[in-house]
BAFI-3210 file (N, C-alpha, C; in Angstrom, 3 decimals, decimal comma, padded with zeros to 6 digits):
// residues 282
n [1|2|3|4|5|6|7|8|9|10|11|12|13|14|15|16|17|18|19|20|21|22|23|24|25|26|27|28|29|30|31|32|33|34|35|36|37|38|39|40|41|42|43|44|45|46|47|48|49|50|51|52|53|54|55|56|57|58|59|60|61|62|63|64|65|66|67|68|69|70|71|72|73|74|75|76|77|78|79|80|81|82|83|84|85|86|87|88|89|90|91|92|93|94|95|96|97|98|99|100|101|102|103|104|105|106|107|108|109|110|111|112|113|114|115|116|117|118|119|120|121|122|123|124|125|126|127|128|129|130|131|132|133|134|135|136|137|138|139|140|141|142|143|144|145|146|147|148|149|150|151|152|153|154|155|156|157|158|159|160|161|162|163|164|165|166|167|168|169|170|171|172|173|174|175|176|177|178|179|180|181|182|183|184|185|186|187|188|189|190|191|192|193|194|195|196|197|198|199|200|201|202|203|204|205|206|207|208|209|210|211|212|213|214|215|216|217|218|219|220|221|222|223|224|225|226|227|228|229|230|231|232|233|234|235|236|237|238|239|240|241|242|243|244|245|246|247|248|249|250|251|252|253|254|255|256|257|258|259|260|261|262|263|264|265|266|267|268|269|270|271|272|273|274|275|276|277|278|279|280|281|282]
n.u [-017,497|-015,274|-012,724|-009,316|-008,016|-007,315|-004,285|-002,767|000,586|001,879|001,473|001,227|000,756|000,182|000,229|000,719|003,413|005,099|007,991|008,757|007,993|009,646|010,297|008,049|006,374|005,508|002,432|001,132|-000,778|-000,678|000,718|-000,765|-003,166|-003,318|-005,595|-006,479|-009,413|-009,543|-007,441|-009,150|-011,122|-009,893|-008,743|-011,219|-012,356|-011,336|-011,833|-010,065|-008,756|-007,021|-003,827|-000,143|001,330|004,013|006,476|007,250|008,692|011,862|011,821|012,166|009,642|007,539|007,392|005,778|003,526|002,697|001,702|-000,026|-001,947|-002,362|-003,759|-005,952|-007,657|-008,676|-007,887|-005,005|-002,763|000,009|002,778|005,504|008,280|010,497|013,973|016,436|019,328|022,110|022,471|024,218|023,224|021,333|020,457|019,276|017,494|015,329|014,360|013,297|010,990|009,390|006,264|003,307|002,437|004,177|006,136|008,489|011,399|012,767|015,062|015,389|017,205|017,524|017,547|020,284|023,554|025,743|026,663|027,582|026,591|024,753|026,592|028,778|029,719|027,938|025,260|024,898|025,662|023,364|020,871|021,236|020,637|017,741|016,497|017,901|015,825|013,340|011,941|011,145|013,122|012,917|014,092|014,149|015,685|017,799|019,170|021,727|022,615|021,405|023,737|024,732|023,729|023,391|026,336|025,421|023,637|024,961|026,703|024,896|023,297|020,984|017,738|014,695|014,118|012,427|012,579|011,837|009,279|010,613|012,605|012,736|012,693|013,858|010,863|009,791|011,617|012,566|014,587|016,528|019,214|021,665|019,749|018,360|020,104|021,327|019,133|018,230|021,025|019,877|017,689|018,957|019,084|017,813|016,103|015,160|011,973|009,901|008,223|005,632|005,497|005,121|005,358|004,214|004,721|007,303|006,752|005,776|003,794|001,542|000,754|001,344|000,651|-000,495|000,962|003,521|004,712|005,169|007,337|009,096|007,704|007,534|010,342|010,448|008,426|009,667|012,285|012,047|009,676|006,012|006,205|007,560|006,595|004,992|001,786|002,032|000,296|001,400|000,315|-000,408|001,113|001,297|-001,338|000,013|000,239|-001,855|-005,257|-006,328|-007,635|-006,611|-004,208|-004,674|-005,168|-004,112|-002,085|-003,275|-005,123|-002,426|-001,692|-003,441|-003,349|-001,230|-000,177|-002,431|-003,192|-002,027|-003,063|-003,898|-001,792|-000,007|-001,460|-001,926|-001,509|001,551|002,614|002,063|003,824|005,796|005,668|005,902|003,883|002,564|002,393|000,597|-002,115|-005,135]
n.v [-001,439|000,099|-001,066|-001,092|000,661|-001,113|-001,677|-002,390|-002,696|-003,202|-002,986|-003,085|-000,941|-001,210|-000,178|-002,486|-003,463|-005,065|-004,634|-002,504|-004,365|-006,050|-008,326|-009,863|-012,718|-013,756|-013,873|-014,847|-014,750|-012,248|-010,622|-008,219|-005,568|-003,475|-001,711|001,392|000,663|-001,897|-002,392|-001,413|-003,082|-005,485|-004,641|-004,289|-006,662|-007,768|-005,980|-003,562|-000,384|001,187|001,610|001,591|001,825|001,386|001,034|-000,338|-000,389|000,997|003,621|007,077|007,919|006,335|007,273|009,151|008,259|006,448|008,755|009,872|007,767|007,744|009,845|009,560|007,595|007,473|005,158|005,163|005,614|006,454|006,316|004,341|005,311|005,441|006,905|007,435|006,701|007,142|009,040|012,661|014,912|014,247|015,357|017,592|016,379|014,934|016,985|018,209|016,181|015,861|015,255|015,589|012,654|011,150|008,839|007,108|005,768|002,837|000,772|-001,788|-004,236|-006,496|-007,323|-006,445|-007,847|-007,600|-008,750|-006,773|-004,557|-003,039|-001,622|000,014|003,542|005,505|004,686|004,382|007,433|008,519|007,444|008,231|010,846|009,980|009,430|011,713|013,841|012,468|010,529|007,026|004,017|001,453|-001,628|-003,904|-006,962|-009,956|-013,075|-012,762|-009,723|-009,340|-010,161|-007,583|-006,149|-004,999|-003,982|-001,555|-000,153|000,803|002,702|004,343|005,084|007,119|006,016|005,479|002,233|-000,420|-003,872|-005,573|-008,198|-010,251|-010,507|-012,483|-016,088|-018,813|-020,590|-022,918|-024,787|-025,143|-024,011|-022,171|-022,060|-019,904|-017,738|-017,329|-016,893|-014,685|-013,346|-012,888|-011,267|-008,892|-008,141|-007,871|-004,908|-002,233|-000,102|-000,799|-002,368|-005,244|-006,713|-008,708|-010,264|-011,688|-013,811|-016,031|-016,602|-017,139|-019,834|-023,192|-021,907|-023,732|-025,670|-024,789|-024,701|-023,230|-024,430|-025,055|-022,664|-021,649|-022,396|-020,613|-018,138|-018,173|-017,453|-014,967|-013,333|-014,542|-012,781|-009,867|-009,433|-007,997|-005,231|-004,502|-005,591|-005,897|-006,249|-007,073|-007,599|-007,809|-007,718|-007,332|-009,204|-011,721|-012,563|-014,910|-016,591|-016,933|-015,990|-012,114|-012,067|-014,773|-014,667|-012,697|-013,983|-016,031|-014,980|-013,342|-015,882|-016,731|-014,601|-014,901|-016,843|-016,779|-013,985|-012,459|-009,944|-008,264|-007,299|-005,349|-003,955|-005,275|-005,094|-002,464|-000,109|000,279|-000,229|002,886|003,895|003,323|004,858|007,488|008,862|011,483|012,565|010,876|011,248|011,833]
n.w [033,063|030,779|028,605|027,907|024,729|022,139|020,456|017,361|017,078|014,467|011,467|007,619|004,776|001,394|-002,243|-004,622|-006,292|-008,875|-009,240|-007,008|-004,922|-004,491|-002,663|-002,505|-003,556|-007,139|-007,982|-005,308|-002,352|-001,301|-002,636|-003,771|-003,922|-001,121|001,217|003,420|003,608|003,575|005,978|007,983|008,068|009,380|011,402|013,049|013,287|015,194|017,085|017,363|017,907|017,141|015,286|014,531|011,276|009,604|007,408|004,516|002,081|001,212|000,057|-000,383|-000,598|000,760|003,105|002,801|001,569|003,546|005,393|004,252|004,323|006,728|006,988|006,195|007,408|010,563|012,147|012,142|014,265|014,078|011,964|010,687|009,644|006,677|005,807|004,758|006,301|005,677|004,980|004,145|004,968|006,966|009,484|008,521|006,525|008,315|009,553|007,778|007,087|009,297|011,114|012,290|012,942|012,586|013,932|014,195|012,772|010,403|009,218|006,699|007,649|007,908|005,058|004,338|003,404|005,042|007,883|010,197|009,603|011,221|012,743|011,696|010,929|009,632|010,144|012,533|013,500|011,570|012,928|015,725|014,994|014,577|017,142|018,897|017,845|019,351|018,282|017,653|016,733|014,904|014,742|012,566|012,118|011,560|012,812|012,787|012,391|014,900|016,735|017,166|017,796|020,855|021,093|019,117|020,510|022,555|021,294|019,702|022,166|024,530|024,307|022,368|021,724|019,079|018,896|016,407|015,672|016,962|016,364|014,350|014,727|014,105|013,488|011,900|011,224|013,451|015,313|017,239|018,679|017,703|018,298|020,740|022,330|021,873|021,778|024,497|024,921|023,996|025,314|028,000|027,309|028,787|027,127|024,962|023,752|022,689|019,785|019,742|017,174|013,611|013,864|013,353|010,627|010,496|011,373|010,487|007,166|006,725|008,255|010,701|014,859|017,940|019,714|018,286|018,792|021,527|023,147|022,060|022,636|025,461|026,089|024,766|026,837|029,029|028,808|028,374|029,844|030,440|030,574|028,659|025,909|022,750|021,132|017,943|014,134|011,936|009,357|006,350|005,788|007,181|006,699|005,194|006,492|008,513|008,823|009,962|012,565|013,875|014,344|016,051|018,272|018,597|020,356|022,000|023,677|024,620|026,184|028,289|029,502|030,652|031,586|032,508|034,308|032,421|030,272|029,080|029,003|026,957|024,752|024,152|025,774|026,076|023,364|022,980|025,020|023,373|021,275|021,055|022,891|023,359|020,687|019,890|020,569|019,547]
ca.u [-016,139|-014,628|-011,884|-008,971|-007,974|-006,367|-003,649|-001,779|001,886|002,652|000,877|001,630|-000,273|000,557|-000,135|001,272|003,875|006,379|009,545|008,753|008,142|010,733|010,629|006,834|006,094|004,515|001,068|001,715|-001,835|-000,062|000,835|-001,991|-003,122|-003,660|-005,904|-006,865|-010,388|-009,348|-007,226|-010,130|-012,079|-009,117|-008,583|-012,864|-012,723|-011,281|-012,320|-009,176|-008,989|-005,829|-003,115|000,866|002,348|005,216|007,327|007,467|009,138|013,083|012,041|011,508|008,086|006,732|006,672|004,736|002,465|001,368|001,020|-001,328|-003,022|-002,840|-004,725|-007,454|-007,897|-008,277|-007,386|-003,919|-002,079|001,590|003,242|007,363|008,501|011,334|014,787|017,974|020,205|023,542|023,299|025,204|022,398|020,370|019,375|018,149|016,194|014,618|013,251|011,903|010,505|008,500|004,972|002,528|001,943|005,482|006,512|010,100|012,036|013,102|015,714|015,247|018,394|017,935|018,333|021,969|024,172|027,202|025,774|027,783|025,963|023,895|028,010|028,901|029,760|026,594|024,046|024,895|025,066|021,464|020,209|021,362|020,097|016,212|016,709|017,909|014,193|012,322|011,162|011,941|013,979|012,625|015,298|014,504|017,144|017,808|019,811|023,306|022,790|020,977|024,149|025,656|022,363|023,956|027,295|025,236|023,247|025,976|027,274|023,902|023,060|019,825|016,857|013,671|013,991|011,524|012,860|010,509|008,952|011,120|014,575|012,400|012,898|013,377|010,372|009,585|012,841|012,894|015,836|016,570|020,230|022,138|018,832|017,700|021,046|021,344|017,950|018,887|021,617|019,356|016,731|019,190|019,532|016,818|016,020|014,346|010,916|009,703|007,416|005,380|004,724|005,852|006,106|003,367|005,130|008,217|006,539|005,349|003,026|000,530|000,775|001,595|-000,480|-000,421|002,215|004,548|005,075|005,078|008,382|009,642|006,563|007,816|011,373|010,071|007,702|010,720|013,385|011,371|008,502|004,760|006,119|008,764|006,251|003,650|001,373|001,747|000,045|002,172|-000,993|-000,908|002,121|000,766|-001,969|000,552|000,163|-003,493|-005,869|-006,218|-008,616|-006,060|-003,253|-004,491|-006,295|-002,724|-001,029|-004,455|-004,722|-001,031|-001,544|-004,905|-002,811|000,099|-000,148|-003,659|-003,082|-000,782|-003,238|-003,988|-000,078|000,797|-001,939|-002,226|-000,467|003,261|002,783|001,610|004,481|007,576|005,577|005,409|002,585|002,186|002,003|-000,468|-003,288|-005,840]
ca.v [-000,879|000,384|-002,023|-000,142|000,755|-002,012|-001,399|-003,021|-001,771|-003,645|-003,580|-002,165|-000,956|-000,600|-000,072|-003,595|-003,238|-006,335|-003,899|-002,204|-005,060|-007,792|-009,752|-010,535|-014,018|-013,285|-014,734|-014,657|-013,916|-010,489|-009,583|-007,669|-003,872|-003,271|-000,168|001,755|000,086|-003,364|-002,363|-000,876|-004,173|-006,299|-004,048|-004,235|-008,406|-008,003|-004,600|-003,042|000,684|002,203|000,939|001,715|001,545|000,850|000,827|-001,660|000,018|001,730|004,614|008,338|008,285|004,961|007,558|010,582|007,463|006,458|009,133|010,372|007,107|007,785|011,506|009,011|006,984|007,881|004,117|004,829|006,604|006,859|005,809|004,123|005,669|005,290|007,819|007,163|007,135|007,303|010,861|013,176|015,710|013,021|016,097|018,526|015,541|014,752|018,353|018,407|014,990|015,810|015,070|015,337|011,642|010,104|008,437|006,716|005,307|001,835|000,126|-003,425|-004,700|-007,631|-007,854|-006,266|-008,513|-007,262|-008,587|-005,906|-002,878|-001,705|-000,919|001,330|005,256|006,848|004,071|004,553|008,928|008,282|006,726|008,913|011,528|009,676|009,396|013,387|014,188|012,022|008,882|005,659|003,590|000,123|-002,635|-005,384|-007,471|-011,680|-013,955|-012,039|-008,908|-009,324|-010,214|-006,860|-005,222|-004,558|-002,788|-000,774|000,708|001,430|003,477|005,177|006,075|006,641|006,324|004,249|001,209|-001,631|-005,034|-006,411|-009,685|-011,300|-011,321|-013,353|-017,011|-019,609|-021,999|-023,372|-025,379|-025,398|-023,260|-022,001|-020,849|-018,738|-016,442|-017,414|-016,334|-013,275|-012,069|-012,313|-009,888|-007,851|-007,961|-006,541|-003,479|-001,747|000,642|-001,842|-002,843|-005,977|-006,792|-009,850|-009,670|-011,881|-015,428|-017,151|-016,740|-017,989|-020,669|-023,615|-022,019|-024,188|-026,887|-024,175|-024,510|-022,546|-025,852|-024,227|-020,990|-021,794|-022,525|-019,183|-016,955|-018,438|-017,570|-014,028|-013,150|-014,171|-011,940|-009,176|-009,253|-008,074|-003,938|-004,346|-006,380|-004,958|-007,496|-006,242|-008,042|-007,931|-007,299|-008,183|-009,999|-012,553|-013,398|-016,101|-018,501|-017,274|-014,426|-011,275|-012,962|-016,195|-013,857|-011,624|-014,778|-017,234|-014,179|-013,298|-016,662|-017,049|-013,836|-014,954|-017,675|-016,593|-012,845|-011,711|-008,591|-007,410|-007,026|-003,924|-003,156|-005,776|-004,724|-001,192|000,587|-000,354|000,522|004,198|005,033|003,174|005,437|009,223|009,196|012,690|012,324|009,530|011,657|012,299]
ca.w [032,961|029,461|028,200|027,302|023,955|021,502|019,324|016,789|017,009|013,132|010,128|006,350|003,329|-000,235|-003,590|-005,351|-007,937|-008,349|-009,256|-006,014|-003,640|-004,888|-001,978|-002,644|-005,111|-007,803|-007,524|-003,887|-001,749|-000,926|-004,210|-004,319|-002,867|000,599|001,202|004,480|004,034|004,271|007,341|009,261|008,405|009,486|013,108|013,563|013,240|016,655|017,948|017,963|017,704|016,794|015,052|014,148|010,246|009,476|006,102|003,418|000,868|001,073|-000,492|000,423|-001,045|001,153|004,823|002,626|001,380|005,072|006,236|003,732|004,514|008,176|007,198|005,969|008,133|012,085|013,361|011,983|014,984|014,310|011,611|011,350|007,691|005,804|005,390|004,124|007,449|005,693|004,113|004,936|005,625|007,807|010,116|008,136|006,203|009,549|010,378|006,364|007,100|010,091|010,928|014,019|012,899|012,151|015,742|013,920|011,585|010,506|007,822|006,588|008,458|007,652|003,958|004,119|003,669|005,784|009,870|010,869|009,015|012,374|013,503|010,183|011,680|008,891|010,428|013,638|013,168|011,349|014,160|016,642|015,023|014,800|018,749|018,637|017,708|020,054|017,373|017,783|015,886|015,003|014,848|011,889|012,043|011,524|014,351|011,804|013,175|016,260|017,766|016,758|018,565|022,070|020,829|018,296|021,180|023,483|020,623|019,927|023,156|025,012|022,799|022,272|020,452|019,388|017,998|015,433|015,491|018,039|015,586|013,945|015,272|012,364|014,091|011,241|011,374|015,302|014,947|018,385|018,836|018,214|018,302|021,898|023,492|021,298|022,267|026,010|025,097|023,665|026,318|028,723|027,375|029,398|026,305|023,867|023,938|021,237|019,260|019,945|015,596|012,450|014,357|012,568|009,237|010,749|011,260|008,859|006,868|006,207|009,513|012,193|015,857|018,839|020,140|017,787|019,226|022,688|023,466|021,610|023,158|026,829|026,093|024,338|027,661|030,422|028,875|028,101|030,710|029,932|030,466|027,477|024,598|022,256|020,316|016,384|013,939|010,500|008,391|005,367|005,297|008,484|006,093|004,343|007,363|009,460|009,179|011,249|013,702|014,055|014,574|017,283|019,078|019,422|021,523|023,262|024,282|025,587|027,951|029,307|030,344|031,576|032,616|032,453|034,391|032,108|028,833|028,327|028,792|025,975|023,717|023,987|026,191|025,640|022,153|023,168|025,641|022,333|019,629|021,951|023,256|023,150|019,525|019,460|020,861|017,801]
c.u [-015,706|-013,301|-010,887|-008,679|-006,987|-005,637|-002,911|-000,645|002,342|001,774|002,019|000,243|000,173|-000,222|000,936|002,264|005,266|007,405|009,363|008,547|008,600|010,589|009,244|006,633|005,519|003,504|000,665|000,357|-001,332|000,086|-000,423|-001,711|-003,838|-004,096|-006,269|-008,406|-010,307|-008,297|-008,221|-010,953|-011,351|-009,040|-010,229|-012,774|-012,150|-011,672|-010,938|-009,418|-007,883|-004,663|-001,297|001,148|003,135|005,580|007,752|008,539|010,650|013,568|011,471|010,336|006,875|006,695|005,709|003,213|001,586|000,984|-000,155|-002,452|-003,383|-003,883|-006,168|-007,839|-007,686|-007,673|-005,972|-003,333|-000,726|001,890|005,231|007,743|010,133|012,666|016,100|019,370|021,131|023,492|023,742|024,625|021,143|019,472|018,525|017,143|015,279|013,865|012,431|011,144|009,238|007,193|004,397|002,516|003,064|006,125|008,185|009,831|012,428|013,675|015,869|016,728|018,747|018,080|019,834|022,712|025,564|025,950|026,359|027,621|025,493|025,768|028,855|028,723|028,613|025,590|023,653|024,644|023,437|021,051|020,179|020,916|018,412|015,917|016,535|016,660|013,437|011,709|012,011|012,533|013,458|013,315|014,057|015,260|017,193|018,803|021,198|023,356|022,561|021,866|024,711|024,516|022,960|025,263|026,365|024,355|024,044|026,511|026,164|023,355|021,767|018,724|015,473|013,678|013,161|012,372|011,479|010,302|010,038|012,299|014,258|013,576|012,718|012,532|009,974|010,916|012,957|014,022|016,380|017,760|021,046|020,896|018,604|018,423|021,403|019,909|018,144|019,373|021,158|018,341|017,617|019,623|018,321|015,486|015,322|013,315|010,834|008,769|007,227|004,811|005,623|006,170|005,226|004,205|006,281|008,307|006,395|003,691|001,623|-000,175|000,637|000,719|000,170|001,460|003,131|005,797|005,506|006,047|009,774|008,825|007,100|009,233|011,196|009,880|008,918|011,797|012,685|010,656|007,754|005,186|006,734|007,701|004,966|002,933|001,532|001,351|000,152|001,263|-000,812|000,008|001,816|-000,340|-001,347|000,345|-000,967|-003,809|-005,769|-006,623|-007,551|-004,709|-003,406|-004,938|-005,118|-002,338|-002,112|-004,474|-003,401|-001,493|-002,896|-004,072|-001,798|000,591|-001,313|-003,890|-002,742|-001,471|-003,555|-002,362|000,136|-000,319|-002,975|-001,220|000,988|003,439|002,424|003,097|005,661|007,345|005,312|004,400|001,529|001,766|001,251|-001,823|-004,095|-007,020]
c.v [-000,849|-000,343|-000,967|-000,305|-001,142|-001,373|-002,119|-002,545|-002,046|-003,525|-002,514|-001,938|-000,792|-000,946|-001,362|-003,394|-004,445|-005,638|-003,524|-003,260|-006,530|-009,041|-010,491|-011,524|-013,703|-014,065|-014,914|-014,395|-012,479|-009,847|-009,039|-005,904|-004,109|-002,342|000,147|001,226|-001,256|-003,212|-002,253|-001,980|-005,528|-005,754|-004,637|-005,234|-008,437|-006,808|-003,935|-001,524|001,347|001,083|001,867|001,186|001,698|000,266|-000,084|-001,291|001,181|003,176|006,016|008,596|007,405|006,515|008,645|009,534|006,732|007,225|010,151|009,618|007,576|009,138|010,762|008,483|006,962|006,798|004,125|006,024|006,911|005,750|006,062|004,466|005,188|006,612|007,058|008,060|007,651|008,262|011,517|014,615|014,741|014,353|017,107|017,657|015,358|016,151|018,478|017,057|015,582|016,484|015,198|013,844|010,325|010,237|008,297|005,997|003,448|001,816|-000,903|-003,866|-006,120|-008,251|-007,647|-007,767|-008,863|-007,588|-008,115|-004,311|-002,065|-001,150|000,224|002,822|005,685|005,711|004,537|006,467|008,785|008,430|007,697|010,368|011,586|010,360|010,773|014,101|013,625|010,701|008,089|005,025|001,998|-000,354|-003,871|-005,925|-009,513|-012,013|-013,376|-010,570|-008,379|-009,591|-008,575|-005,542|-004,300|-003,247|-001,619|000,009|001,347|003,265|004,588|005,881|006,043|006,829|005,511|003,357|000,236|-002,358|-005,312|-007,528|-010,653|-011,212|-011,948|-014,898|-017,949|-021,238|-022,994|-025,004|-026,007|-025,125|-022,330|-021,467|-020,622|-017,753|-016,124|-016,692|-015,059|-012,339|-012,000|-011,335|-008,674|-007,173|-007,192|-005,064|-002,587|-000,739|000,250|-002,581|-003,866|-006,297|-008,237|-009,981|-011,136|-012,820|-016,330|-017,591|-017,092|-019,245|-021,557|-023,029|-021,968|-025,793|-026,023|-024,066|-023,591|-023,381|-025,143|-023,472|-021,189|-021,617|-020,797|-017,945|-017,265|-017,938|-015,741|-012,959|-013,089|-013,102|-010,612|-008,210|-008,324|-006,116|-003,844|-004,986|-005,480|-005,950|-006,369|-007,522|-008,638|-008,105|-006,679|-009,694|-011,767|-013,349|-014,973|-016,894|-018,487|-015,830|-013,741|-011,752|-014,300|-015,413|-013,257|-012,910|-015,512|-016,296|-013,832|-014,210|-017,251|-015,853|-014,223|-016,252|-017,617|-015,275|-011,786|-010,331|-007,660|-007,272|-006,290|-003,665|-003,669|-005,207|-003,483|-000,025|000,694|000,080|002,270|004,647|004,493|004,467|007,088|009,445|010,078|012,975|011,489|010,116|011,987|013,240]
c.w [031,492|029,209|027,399|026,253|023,241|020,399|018,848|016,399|015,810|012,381|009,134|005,464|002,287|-001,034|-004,419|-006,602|-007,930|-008,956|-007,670|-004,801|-004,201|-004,048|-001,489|-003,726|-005,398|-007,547|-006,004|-003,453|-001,238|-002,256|-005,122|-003,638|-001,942|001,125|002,562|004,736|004,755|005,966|008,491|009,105|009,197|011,352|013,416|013,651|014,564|017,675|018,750|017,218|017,351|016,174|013,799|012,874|009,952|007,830|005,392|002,503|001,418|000,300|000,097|000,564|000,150|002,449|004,379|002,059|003,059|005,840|005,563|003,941|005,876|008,366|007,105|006,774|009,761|012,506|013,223|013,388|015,313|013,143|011,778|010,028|007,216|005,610|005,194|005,515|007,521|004,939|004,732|005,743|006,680|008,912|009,847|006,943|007,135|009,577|008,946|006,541|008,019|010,070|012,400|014,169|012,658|013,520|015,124|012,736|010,909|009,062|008,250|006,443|007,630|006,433|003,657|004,233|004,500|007,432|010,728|010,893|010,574|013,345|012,499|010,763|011,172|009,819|012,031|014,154|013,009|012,375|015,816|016,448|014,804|016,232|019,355|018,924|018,840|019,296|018,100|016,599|015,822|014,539|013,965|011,701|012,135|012,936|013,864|012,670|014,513|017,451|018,020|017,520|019,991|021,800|019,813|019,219|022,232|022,287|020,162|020,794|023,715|023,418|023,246|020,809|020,685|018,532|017,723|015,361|015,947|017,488|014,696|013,628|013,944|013,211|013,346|011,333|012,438|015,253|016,844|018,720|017,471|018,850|020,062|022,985|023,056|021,768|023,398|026,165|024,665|024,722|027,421|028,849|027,744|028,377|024,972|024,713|022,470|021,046|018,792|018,162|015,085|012,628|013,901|011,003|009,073|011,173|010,045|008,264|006,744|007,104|010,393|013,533|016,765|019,332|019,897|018,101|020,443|023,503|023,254|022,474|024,650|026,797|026,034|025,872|028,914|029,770|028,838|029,240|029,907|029,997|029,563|025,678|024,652|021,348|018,630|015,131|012,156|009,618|007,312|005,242|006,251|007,513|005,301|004,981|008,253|008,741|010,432|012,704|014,480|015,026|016,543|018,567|019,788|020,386|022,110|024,237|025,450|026,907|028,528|029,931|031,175|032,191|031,950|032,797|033,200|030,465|028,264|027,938|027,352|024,816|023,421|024,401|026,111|024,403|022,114|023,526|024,497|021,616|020,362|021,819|023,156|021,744|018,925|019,998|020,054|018,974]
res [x|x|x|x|x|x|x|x|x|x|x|x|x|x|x|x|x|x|x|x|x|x|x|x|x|x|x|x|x|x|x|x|x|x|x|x|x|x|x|x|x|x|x|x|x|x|x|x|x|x|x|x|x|x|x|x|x|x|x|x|x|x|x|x|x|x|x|x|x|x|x|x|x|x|x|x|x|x|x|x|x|x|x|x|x|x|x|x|x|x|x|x|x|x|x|x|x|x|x|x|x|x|x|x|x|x|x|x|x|x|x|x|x|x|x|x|x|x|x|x|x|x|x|x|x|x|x|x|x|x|x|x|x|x|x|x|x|x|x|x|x|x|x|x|x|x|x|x|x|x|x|x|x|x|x|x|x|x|x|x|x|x|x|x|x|x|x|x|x|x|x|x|x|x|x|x|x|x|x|x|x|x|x|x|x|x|x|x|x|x|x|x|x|x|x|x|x|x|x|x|x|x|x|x|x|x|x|x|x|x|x|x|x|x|x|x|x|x|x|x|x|x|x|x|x|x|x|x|x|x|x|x|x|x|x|x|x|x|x|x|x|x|x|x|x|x|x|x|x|x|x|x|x|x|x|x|x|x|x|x|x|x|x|x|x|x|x|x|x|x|x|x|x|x|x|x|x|x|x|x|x|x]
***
């Protein structure tokens, strides 16, 4: 029997430049370049075949840079780019934007400092005009705006959204609410799928075990369930606390334990039907 496809719904790539990626330490094991080779050797260490990128960089240039990578490279099959939500032409940027290969959009939420930006009339317009098209809209956002998640989709409307890397959970800490009861309210909005991504590095480090996670990945898994989560594997940035291999193996492990059926869905399929499917066919 043929094993179905694997995909990783998270990674990035770039070209290294410390003006352009500030919120990398210098010397940093990342603060380096990240090319479409080393991805395809990083997917092959587990035999995954396809895989979603997604935007590092706040500038117009970062979604025409992946998806020139994604021309190179077949395992890339949808990338999440980069636009500037709050202009005032947001829809006729969108139709000059578009790609066979650009699924959606995403803004790094969570450096704003206002944790009521995703409620702002241009963010919310933006957004509704991603949706408009058919992309998705990926939600980065801290435990600040994540409460502000629920009203900001009422006001958007139908759509497809993924949360990224859980809200990211501060486990490092053992940090636990507010986030736990805010992602509930996020989980019931039928319309968001998340992304099992970015929880090693919210961990400690340089101690972190499976143990860890456990408590967050059980909390993750019941609100959610196994048709709403996509495993993504924050590649390069994941390297700060395991390799690729370590990465994909802790959340393998959890569903062979706790909903085996359900693993193609979490690490393949689920990421097909967030990123339009129809547009993920190569």
């Amino acid at each position: 029997m043929t094993r179905p496809p694997r995909i990783d719904a998270h990674h990035h790539l770039w070209r290294y430049d410390r003006d352009a990626f500030g919120w990398i330490a210098a010397g940093s094991l990342i603060a380096r370049d990240f090319d479409t080779d080393a991805l395809a050797a990083a997917l092959a260490s587990r035999d995954i075949s396809g895989a979603i990128a997604v935007q590092a960089r706040q500038v117009p240039e970062e979604t025409r840079f992946l998806l020139a990578a994604a021309a190179r490279c077949p395992q890339i099959l949808g990338v999440v780019g980069w636009i500037d939500l709050r202009c005032d032409d947001i829809v006729a940027q969108l139709a000059a934007d578009a790609a066979p290969l650009l699924v959606g959009y995403r803004h790094v939420v969570q450096d704003e400092a206002d944790g009521d930006f995703l409620l702002g009339d241009a963010i919310v317009r933006g957004v509704r005009a991603v949706v408009a098209r058919g992309l998705t809209y990926d939600l980065l956002v801290d435990h600040r705006q994540l409460a502000t998640v629920p009203a900001f989709l009422d006001r958007v409307g139908n759509g497809r959204f993924v949360l990224d890397h859980a809200a990211k959970p501060a486990i490092a800490a053992g940090g636990w609410q507010p986030w736990a009861d805010r992602l509930a309210a996020v989980a019931a909005c039928p319309q968001v799928m998340c992304k099992v991504s970015g929880l090693v590095t919210e961990a400690d480090h340089a101690r972190w075990s499976a143990d860890d996670l456990q408590r967050y990945l059980d909390h993750i898994f019941t609100l959610f369930g196994p048709s709403r989560l996509m495993w993504g594997s924050d590649w390069p940035v994941c390297l700060l606390a395991a390799d690729y291999g370590r990465v994909f193996d802790v959340i393998a492990d959890y569903v062979e334990r706790h909903c085996p059926r359900h693993a193609a869905a979490i690490f393949g399929e689920n990421a097909l039907a967030a990123y339009a499917p129809a547009e993920l066919e190569r």
